[in-house]
matplotlib code that plots the C-alpha trace (Angstrom):
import matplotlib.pyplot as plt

x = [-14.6, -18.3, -19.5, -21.3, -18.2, -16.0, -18.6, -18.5, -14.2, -14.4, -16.6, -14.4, -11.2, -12.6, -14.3, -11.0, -9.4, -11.5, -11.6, -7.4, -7.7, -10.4, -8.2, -5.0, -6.6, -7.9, -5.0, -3.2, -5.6, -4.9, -1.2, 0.9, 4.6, 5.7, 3.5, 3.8, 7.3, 7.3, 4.7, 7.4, 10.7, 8.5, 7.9, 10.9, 12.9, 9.9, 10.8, 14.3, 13.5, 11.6, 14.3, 16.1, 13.2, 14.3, 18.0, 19.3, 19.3, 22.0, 22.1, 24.9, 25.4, 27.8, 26.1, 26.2, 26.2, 23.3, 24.2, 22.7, 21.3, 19.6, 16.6, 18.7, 21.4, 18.3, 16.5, 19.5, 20.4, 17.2, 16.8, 20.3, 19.9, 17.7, 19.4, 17.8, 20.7, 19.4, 21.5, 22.8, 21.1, 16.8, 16.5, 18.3, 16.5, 13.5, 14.6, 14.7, 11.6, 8.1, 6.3, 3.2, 0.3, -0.6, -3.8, -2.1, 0.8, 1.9, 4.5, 7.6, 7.2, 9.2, 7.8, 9.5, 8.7, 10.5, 11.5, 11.8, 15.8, 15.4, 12.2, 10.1, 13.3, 13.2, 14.9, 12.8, 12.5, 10.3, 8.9, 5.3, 4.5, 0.8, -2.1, -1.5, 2.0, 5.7, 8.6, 11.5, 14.1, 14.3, 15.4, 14.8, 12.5, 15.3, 13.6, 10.3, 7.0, 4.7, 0.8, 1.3, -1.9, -0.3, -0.6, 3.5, 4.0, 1.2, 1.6, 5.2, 4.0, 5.9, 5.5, 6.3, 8.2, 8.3, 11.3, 10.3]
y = [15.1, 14.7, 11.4, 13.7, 15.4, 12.4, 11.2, 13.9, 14.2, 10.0, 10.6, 13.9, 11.6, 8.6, 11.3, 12.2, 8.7, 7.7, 11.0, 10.4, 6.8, 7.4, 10.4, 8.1, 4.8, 7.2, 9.3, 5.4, 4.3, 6.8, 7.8, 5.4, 6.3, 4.5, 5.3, 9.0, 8.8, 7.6, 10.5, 13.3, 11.7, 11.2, 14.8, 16.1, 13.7, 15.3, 19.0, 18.5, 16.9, 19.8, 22.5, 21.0, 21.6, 22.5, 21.5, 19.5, 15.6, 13.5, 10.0, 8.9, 11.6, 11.0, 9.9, 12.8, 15.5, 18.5, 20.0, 17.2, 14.1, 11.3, 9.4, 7.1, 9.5, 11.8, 9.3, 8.0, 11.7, 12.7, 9.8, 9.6, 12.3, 11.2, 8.2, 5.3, 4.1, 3.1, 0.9, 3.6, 2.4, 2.2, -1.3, -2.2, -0.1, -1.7, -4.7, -2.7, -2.3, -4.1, -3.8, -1.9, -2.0, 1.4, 2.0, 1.7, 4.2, 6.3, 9.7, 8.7, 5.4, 4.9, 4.3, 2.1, 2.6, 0.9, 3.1, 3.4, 2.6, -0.5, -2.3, -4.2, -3.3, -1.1, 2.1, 4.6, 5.3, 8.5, 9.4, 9.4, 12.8, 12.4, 13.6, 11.3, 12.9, 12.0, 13.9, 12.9, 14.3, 13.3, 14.6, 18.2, 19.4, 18.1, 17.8, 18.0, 17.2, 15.1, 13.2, 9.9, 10.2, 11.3, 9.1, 8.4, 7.4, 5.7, 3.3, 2.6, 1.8, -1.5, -1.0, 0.3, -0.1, 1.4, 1.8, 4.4]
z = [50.2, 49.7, 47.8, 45.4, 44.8, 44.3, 42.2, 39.5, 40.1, 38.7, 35.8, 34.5, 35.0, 33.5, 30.4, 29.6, 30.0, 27.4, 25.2, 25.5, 24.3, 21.7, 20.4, 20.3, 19.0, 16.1, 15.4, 15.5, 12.9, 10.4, 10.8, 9.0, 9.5, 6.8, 4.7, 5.2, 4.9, 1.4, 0.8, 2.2, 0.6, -3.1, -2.5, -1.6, -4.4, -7.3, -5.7, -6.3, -10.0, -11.2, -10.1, -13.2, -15.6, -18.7, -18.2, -21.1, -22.3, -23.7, -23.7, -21.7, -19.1, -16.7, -13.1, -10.8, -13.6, -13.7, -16.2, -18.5, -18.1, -19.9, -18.1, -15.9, -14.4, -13.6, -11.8, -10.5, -9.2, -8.1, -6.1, -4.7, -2.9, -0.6, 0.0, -3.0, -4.6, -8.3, -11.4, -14.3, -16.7, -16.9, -17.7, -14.6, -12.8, -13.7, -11.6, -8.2, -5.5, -6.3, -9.1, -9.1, -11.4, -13.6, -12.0, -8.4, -8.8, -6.2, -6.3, -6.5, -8.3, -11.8, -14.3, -17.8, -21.3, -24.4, -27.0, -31.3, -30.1, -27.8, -29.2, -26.8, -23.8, -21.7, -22.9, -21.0, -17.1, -15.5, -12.2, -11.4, -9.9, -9.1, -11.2, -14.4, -14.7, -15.0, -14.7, -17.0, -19.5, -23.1, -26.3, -27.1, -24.1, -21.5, -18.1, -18.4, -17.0, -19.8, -19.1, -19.0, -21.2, -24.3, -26.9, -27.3, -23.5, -23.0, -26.2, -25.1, -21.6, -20.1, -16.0, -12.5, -9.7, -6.1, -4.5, -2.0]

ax = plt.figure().add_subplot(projection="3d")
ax.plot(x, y, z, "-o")
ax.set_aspect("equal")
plt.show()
């Protein structure tokens, strides 16, 4: 082979060397496994949430119901079965993962809230879906998607946690 020749063969080979390491170390800089896990199980727990829009709330449902549910056996359901075992009851719930500040929330995070019934405790628990929403079931609308915005949520407002 000419030196000319094996000139141009090492400059391709070491080109696409350092294309393939460029395109690896880059692709390694931006995919987060972790992080795009919680991304795909949030999704896939909020999917399965909102195929029981508009199913019915009463306080006290029995865990693994669907036919009703307060906040905390919906959460707890939701969650569950993807493999995030949560408490019954919201204010234990509250206890679980790391808390997370309101201006960092993430899908898939709950979110607390005291209530008219429990004072300054907790009495509330929703998921954050993204977008300055939450998906949760309470009184008359059952399962339902409400801004985290409106005035009632966001004046009862106590914190986060991630547990995904």
């Amino acid at each position: 082979m000419s030196m000319r020749i094996k000139s141009n063969v090492v400059r391709k080979v070491v080109t696409l060397g350092l294309v393939a390491a460029i395109g690896f170390a880059g692709t390694a800089a931006v995919h987060t496994p972790k992080a795009s896990a919680a991304t795909t199980k949030a999704d896939k727990i909020i999917t399965l949430g909102k195929k029981y829009l508009g199913v019915k709330y009463r306080f006290g449902a029995p865990s693994g119901a669907t036919s009703v549910f307060d906040c905390s056996s919906f959460t707890q359901y939701i969650f569950g079965k993807y493999g995030v075992k949560l408490p019954r009851v919201s204010s234990s719930q509250a206890s679980k993962g790391k808390k997370v500040a309101k201006a960092n929330l993430k899908k898939g995070d709950l979110v607390f809230f005291k209530t008219s019934r429990t004072g300054s405790k907790i009495g509330h628990v929703a998921v954050y879906i993204g977008s300055n929403k939450i998906l949760h079931t309470y009184g008359k609308p059952g399962v339902t998607i409400t801004s985290l915005s409106s005035s009632y949520w966001k004046s009862h407002y106590v914190t986060a946690r991630r547990v995904l």
